[in-house]
BALOBA-1460 file (C-alpha; in Angstrom, 3 decimals):
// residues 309
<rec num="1" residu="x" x="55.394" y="-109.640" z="-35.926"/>
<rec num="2" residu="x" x="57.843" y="-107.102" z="-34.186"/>
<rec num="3" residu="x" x="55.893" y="-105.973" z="-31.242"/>
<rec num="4" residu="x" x="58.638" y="-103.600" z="-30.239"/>
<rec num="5" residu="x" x="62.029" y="-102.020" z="-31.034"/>
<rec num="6" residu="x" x="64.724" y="-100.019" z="-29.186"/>
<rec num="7" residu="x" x="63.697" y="-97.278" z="-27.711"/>
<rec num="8" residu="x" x="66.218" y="-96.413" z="-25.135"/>
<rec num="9" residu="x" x="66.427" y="-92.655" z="-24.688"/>
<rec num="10" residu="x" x="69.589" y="-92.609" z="-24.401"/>
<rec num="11" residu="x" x="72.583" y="-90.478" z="-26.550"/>
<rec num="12" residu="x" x="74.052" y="-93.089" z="-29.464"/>
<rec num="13" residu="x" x="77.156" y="-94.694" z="-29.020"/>
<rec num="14" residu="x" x="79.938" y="-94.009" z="-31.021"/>
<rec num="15" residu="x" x="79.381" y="-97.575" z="-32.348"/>
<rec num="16" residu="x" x="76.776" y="-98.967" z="-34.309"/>
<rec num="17" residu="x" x="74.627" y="-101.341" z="-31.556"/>
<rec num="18" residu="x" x="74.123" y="-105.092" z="-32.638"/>
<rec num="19" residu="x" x="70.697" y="-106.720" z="-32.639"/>
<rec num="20" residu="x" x="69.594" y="-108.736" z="-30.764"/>
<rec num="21" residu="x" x="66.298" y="-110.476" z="-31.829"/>
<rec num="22" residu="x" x="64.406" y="-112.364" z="-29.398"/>
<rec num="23" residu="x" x="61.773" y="-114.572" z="-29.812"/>
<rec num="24" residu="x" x="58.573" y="-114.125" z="-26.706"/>
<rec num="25" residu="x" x="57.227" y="-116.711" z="-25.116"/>
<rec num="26" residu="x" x="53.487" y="-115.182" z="-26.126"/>
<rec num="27" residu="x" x="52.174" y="-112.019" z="-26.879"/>
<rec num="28" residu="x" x="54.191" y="-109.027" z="-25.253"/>
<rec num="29" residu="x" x="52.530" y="-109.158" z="-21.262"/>
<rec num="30" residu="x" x="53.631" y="-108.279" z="-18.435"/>
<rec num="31" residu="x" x="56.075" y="-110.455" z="-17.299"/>
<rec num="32" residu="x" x="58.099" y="-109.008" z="-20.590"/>
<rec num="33" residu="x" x="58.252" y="-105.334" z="-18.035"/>
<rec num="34" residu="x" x="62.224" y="-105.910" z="-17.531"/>
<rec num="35" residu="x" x="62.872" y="-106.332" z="-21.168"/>
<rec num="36" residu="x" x="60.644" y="-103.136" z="-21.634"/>
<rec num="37" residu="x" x="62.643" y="-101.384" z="-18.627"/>
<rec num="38" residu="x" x="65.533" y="-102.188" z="-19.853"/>
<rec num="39" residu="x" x="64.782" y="-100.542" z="-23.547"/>
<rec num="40" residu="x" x="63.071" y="-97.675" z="-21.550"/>
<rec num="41" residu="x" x="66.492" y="-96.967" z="-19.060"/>
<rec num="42" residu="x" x="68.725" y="-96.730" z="-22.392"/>
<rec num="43" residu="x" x="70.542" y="-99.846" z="-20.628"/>
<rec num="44" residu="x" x="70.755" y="-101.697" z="-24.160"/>
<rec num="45" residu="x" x="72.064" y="-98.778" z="-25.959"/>
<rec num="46" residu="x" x="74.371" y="-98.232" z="-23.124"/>
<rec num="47" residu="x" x="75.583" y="-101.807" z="-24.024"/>
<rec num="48" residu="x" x="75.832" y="-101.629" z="-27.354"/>
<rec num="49" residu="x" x="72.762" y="-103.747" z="-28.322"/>
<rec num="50" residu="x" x="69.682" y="-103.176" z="-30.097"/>
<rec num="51" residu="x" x="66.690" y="-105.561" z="-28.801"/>
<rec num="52" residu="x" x="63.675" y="-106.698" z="-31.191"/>
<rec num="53" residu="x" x="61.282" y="-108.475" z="-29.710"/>
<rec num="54" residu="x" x="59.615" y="-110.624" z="-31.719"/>
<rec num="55" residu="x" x="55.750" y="-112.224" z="-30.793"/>
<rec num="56" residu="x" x="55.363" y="-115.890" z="-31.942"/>
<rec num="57" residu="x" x="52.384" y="-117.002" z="-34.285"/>
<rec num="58" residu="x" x="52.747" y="-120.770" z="-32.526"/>
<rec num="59" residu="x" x="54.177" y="-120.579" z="-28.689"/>
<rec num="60" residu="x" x="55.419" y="-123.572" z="-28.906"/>
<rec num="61" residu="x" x="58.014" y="-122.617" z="-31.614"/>
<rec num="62" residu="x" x="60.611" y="-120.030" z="-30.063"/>
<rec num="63" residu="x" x="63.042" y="-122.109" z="-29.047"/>
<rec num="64" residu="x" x="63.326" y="-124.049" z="-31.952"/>
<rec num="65" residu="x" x="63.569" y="-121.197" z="-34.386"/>
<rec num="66" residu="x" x="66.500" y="-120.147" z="-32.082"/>
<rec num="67" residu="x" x="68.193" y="-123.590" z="-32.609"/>
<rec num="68" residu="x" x="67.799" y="-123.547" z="-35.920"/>
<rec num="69" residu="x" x="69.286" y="-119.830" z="-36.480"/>
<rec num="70" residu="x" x="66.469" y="-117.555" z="-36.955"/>
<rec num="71" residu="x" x="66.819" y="-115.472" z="-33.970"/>
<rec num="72" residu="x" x="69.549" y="-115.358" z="-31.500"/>
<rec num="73" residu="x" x="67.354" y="-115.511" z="-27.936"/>
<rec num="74" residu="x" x="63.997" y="-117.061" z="-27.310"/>
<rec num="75" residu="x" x="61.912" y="-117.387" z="-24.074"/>
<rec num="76" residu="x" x="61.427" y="-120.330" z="-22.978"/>
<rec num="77" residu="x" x="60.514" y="-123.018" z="-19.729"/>
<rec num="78" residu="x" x="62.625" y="-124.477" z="-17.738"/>
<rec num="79" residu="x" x="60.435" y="-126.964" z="-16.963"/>
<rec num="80" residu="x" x="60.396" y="-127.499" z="-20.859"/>
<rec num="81" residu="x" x="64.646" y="-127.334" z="-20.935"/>
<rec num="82" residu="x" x="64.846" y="-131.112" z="-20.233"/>
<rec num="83" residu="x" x="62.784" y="-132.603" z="-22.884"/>
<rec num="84" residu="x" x="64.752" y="-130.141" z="-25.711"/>
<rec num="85" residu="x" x="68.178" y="-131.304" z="-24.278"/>
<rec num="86" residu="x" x="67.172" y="-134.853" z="-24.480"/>
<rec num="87" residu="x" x="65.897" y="-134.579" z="-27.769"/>
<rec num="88" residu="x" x="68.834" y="-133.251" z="-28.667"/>
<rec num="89" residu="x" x="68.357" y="-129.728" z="-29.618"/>
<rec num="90" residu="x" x="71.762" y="-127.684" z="-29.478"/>
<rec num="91" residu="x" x="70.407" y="-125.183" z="-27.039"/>
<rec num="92" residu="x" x="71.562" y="-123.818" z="-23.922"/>
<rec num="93" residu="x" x="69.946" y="-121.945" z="-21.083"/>
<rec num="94" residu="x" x="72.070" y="-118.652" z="-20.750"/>
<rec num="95" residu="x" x="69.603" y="-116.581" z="-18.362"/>
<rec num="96" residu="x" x="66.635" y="-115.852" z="-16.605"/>
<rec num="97" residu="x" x="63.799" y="-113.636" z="-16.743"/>
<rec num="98" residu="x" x="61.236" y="-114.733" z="-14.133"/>
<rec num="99" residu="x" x="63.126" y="-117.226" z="-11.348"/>
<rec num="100" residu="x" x="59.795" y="-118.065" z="-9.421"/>
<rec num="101" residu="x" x="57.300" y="-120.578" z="-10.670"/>
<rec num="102" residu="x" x="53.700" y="-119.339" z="-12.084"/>
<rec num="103" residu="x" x="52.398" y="-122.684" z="-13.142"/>
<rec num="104" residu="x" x="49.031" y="-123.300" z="-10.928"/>
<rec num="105" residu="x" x="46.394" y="-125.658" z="-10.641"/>
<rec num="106" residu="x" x="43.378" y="-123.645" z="-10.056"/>
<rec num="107" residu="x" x="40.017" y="-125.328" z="-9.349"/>
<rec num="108" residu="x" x="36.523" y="-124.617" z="-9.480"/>
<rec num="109" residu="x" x="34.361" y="-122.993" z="-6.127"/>
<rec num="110" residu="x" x="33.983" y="-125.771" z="-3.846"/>
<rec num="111" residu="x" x="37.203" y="-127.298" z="-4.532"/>
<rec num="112" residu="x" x="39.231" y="-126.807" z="-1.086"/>
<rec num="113" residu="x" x="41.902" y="-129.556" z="-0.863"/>
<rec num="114" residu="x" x="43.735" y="-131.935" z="-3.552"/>
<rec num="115" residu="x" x="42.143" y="-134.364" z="-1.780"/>
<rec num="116" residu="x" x="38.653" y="-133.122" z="-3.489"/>
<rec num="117" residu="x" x="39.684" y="-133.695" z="-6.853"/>
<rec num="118" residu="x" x="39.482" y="-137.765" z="-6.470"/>
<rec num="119" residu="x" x="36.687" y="-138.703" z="-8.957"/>
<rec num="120" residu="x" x="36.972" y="-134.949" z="-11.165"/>
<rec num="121" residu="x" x="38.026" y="-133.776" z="-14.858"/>
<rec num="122" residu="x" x="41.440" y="-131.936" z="-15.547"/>
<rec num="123" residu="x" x="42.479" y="-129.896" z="-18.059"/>
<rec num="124" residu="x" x="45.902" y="-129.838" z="-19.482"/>
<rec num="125" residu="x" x="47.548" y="-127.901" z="-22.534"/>
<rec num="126" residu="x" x="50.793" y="-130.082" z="-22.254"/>
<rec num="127" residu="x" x="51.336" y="-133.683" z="-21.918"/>
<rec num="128" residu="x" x="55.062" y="-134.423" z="-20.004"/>
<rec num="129" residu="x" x="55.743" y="-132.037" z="-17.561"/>
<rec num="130" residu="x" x="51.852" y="-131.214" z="-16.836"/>
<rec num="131" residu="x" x="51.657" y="-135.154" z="-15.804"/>
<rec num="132" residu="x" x="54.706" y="-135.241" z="-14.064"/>
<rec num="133" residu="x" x="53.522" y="-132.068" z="-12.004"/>
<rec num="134" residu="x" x="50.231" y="-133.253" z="-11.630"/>
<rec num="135" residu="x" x="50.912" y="-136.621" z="-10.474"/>
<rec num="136" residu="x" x="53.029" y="-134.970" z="-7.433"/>
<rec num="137" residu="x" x="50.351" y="-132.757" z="-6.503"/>
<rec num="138" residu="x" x="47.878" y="-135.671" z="-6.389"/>
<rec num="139" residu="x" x="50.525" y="-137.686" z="-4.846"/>
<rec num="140" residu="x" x="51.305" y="-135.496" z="-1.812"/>
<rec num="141" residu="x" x="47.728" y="-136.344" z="-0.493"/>
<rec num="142" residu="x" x="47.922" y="-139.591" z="-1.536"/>
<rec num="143" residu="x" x="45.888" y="-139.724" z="-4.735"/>
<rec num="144" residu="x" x="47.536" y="-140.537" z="-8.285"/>
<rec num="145" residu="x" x="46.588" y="-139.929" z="-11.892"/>
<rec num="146" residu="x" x="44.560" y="-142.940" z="-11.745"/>
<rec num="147" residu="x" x="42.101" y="-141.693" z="-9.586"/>
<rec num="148" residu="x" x="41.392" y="-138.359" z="-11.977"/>
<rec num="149" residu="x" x="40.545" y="-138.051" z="-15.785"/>
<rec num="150" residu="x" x="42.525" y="-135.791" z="-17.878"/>
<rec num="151" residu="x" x="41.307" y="-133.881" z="-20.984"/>
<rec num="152" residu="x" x="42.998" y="-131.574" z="-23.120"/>
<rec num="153" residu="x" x="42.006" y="-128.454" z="-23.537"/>
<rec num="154" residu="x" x="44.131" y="-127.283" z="-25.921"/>
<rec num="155" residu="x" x="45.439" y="-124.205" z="-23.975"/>
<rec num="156" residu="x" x="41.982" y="-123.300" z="-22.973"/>
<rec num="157" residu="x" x="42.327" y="-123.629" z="-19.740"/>
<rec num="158" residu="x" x="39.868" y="-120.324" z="-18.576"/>
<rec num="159" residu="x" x="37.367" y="-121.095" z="-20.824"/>
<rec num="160" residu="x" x="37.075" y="-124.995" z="-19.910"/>
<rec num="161" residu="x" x="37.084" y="-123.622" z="-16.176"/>
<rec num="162" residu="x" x="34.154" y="-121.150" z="-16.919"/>
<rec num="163" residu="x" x="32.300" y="-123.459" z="-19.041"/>
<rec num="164" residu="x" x="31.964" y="-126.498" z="-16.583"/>
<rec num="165" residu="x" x="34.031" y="-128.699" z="-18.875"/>
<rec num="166" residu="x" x="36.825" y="-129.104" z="-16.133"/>
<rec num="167" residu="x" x="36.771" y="-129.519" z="-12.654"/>
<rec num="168" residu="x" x="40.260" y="-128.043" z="-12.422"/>
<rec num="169" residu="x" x="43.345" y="-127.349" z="-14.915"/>
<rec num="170" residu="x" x="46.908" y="-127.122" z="-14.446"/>
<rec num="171" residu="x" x="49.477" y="-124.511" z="-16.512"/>
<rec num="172" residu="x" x="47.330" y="-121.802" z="-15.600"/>
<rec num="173" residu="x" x="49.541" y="-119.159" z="-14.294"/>
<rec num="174" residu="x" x="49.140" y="-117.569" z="-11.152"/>
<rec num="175" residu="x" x="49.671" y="-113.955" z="-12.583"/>
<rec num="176" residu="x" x="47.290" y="-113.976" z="-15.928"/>
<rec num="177" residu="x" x="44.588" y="-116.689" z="-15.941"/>
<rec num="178" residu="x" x="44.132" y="-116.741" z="-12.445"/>
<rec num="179" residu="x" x="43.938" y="-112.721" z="-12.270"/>
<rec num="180" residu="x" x="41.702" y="-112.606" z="-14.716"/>
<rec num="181" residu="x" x="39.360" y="-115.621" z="-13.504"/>
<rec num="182" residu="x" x="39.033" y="-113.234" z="-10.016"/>
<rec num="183" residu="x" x="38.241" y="-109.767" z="-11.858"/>
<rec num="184" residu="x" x="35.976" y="-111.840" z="-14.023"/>
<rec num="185" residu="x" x="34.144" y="-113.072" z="-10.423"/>
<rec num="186" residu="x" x="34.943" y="-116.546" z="-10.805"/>
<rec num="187" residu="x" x="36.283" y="-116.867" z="-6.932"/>
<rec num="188" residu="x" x="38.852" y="-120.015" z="-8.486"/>
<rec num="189" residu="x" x="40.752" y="-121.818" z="-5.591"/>
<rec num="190" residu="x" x="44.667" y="-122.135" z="-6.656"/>
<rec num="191" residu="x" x="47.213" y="-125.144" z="-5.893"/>
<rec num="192" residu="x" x="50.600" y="-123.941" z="-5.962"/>
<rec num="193" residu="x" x="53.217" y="-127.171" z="-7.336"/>
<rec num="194" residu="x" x="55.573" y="-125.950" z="-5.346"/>
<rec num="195" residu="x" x="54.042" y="-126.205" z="-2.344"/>
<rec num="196" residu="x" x="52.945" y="-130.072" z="-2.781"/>
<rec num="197" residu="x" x="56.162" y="-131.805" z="-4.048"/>
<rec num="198" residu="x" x="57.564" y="-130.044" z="-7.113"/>
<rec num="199" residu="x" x="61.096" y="-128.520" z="-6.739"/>
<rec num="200" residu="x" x="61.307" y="-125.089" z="-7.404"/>
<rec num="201" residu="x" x="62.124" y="-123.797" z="-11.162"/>
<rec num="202" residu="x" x="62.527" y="-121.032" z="-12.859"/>
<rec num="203" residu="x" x="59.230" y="-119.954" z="-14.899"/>
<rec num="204" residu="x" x="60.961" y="-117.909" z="-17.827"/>
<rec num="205" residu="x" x="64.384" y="-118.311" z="-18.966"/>
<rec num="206" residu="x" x="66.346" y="-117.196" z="-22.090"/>
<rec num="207" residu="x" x="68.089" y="-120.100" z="-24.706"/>
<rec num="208" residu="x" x="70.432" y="-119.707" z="-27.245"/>
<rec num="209" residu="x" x="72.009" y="-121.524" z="-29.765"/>
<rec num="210" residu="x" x="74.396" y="-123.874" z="-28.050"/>
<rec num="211" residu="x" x="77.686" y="-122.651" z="-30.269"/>
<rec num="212" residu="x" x="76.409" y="-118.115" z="-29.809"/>
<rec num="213" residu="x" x="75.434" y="-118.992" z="-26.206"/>
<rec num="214" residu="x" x="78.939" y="-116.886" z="-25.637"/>
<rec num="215" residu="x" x="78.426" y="-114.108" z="-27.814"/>
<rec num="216" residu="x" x="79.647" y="-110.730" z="-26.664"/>
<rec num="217" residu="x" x="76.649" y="-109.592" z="-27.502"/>
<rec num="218" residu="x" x="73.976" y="-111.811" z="-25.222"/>
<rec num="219" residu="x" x="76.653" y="-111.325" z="-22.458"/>
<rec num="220" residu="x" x="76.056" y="-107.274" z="-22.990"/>
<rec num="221" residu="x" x="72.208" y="-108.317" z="-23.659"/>
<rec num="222" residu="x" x="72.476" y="-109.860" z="-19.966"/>
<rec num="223" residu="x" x="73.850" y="-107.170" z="-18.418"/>
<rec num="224" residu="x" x="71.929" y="-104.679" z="-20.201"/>
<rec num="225" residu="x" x="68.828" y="-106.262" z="-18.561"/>
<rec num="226" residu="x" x="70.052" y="-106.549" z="-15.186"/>
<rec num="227" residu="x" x="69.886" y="-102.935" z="-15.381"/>
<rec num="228" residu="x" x="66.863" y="-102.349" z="-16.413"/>
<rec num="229" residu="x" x="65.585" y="-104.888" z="-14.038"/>
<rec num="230" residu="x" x="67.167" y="-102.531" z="-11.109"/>
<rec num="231" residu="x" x="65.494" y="-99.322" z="-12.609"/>
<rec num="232" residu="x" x="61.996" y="-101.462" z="-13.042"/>
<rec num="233" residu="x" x="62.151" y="-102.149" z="-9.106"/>
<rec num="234" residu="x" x="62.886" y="-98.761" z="-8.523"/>
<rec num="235" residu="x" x="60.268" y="-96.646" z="-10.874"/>
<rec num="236" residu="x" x="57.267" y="-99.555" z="-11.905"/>
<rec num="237" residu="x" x="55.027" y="-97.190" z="-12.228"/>
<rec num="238" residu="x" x="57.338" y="-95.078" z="-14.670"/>
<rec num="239" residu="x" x="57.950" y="-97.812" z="-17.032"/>
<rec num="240" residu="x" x="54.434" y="-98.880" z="-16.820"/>
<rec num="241" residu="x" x="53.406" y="-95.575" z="-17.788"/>
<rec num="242" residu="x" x="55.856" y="-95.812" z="-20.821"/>
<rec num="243" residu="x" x="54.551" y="-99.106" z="-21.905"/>
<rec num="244" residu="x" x="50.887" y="-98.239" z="-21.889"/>
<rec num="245" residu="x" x="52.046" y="-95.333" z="-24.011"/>
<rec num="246" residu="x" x="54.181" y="-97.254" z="-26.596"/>
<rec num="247" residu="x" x="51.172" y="-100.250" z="-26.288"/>
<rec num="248" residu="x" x="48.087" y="-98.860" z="-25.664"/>
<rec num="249" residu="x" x="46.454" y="-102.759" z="-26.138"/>
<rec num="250" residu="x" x="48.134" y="-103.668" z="-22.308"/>
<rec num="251" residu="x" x="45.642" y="-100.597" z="-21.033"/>
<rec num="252" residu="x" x="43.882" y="-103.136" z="-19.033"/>
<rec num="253" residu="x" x="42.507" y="-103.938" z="-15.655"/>
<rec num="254" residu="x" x="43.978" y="-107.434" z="-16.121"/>
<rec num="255" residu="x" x="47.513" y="-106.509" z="-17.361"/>
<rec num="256" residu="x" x="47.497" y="-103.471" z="-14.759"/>
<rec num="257" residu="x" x="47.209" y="-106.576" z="-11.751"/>
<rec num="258" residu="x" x="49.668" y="-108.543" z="-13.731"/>
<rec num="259" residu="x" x="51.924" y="-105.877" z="-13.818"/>
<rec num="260" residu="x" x="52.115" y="-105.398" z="-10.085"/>
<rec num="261" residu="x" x="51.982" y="-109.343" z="-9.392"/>
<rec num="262" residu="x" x="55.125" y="-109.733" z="-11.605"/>
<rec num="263" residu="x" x="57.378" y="-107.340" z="-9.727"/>
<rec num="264" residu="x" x="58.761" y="-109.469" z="-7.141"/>
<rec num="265" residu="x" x="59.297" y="-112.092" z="-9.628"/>
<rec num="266" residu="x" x="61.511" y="-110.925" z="-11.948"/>
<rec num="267" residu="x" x="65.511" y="-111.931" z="-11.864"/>
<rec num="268" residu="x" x="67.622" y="-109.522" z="-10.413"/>
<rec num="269" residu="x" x="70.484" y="-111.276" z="-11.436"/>
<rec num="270" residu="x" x="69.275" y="-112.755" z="-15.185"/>
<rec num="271" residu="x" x="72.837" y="-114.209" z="-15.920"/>
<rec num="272" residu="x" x="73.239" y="-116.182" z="-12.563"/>
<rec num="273" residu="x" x="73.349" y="-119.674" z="-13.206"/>
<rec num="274" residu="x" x="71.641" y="-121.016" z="-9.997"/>
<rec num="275" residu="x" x="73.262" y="-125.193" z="-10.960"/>
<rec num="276" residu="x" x="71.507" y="-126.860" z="-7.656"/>
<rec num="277" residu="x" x="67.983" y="-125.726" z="-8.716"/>
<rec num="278" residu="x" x="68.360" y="-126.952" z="-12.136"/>
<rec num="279" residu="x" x="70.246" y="-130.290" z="-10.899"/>
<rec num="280" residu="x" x="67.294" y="-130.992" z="-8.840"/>
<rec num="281" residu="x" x="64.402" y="-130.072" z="-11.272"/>
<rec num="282" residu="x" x="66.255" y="-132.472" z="-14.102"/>
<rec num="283" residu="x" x="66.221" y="-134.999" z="-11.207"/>
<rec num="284" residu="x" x="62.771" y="-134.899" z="-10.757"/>
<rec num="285" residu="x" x="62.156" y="-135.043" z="-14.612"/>
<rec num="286" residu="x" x="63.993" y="-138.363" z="-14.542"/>
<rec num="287" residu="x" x="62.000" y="-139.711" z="-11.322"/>
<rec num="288" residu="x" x="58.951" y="-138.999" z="-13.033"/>
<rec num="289" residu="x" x="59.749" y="-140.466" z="-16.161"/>
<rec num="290" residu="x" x="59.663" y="-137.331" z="-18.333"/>
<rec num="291" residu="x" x="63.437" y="-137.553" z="-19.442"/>
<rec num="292" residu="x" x="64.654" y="-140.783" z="-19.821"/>
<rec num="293" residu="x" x="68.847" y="-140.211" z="-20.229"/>
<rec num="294" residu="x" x="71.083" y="-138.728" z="-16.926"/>
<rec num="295" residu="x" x="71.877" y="-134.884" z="-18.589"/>
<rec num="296" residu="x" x="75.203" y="-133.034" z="-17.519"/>
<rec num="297" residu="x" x="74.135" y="-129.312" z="-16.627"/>
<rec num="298" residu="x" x="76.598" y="-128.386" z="-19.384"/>
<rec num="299" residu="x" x="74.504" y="-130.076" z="-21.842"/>
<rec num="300" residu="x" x="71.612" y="-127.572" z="-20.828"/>
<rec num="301" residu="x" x="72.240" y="-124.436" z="-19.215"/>
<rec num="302" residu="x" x="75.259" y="-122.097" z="-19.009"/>
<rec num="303" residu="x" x="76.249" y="-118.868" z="-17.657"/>
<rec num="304" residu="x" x="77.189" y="-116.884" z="-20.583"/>
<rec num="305" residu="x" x="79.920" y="-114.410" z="-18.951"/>
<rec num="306" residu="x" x="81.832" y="-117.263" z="-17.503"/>
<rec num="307" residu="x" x="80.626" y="-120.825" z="-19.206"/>
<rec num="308" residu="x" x="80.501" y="-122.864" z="-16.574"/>
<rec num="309" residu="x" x="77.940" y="-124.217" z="-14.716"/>
């Protein structure tokens, strides 16, 4: 399902713009508002691209339909890049939409240290790099998986939370579920991974294919959205007001909070490769067992104006 197309308002170029399809991570949200901004700003037309964005029927499938040629960009994890390199999946990282983590373990009232969670239930969507991050968190007050139990919850996270079913769950994300937990009076308590052991990461980055991660045209996407990035820092409420217009089914309390939660999270610089980080989170994926085989950054990740790491 297209859930958007250009609309720069902007004059044509005298050349025809190329597409650029991109594959979401989920349903269009909020932390989409630079790719939105950037449409808005006439940035991509400016460039000489012309941005579909495309909502997938099965989140877990965007970067794999971008490996095997069906789009040429999908959102993705990096916290997810490791396992996909390992498996051997000819994709590269070649920017960055949100450069913060979101991923939170948010716990029931009553809940007020790590330490409280020895004996309790867990929810997880996503075996791997939800254990690996887990097991830190527990870890850094000296507790280990051993001393929780872990269900999954199929990517239910809020409604296991709300229902009693969990004590706790983890790949919540601090600007959606745990928003809407708090408008919905809920009063969760939130862990940040970060903050007990977990290198930083970036939340939402952009793969290609590993032989168009060089395209002109993602280099122009890149640069196009760095743009619109600038103009969504400086008018938020102006391309907010746009994108309630063009998608009337964000119109709510929940994506309004979102909206402003996002801001300070969003790249500024979407084609910066930032090596150390990612270095250091594949290092950790290796500690903890997640990816078994020492990865070059060159077999992952890429800056797409220069190619090197």
């Amino acid at each position: 399902m297209v859930v958007t197309g250009p609309v720069a308002r902007a004059d044509a170029p005298e050349s025809t713009p190329e597409t650029v399809t991109v594959i979401l991570d989920w349903f269009l949200n909020a932390d989409h508002a630079a790719l939105l901004a950037a449409e808005y700003s006439g940035a991509f037309r400016r460039h000489g691209v012309q941005v579909r964005l495309i909502a997938p029927a099965d989140p877990g499938s965007p970067a794999r339909l971008v490996a095997a040629g069906q789009a040429d960009l999908a959102i993705s994890y990096q916290t997810q890049l490791g396992m996909l390199a390992e498996q051997g999946i000819p994709l590269l990282r070649v920017g960055t939409l949100i450069d913060t983590p979101l991923d939170t373990l948010i716990a029931a009232p009553g809940i007020r240290s790590l330490a409280d969670l020895k004996g309790r239930t867990i929810g997880i969507s996503m075996a791997g790099v939800d254990d690996a991050v887990l097991a830190t968190m527990l870890g850094s007050v000296g507790l280990s998986l051993s001393d929780v139990r872990q269900v999954n919850v199929n990517f239910q996270l809020e409604q296991a939370l709300m229902s009693h079913s969990v004590d706790a769950v983890i790949g919540a994300t601090r600007t959606y579920e745990l928003i809407d937990l708090q408008q919905k009076g809920v009063s969760p308590v939130a862990f940040y991974p970060e903050e007990h052991g977990v290198p930083l990461n970036d939340e939402l980055i952009f793969v290609a294919a590993r032989d168009h991660a060089h395209d002109p045209k993602i280099v122009r996407f890149m640069a196009a959205l760095e743009e619109g990035t600038n103009t969504l820092l400086n008018h938020p409420d102006m391309i907010l007001t746009q994108a309630l217009h063009d998608h009337p089914e964000l119109d709510t309390p929940l994506n309004r909070a979102a909206w402003t939660a996002i801001l300070p999270r969003v790249c500024k610089q979407p084609a910066v490769l930032n090596g150390r980080r990612y270095r250091a989170f594949m290092a950790f994926l290796r500690e903890r067992g997640v990816v078994r085989r020492e990865l070059d950054l060159s077999a992952y990740a890429v800056d797409p104006a220069d190619g090197t790491p």
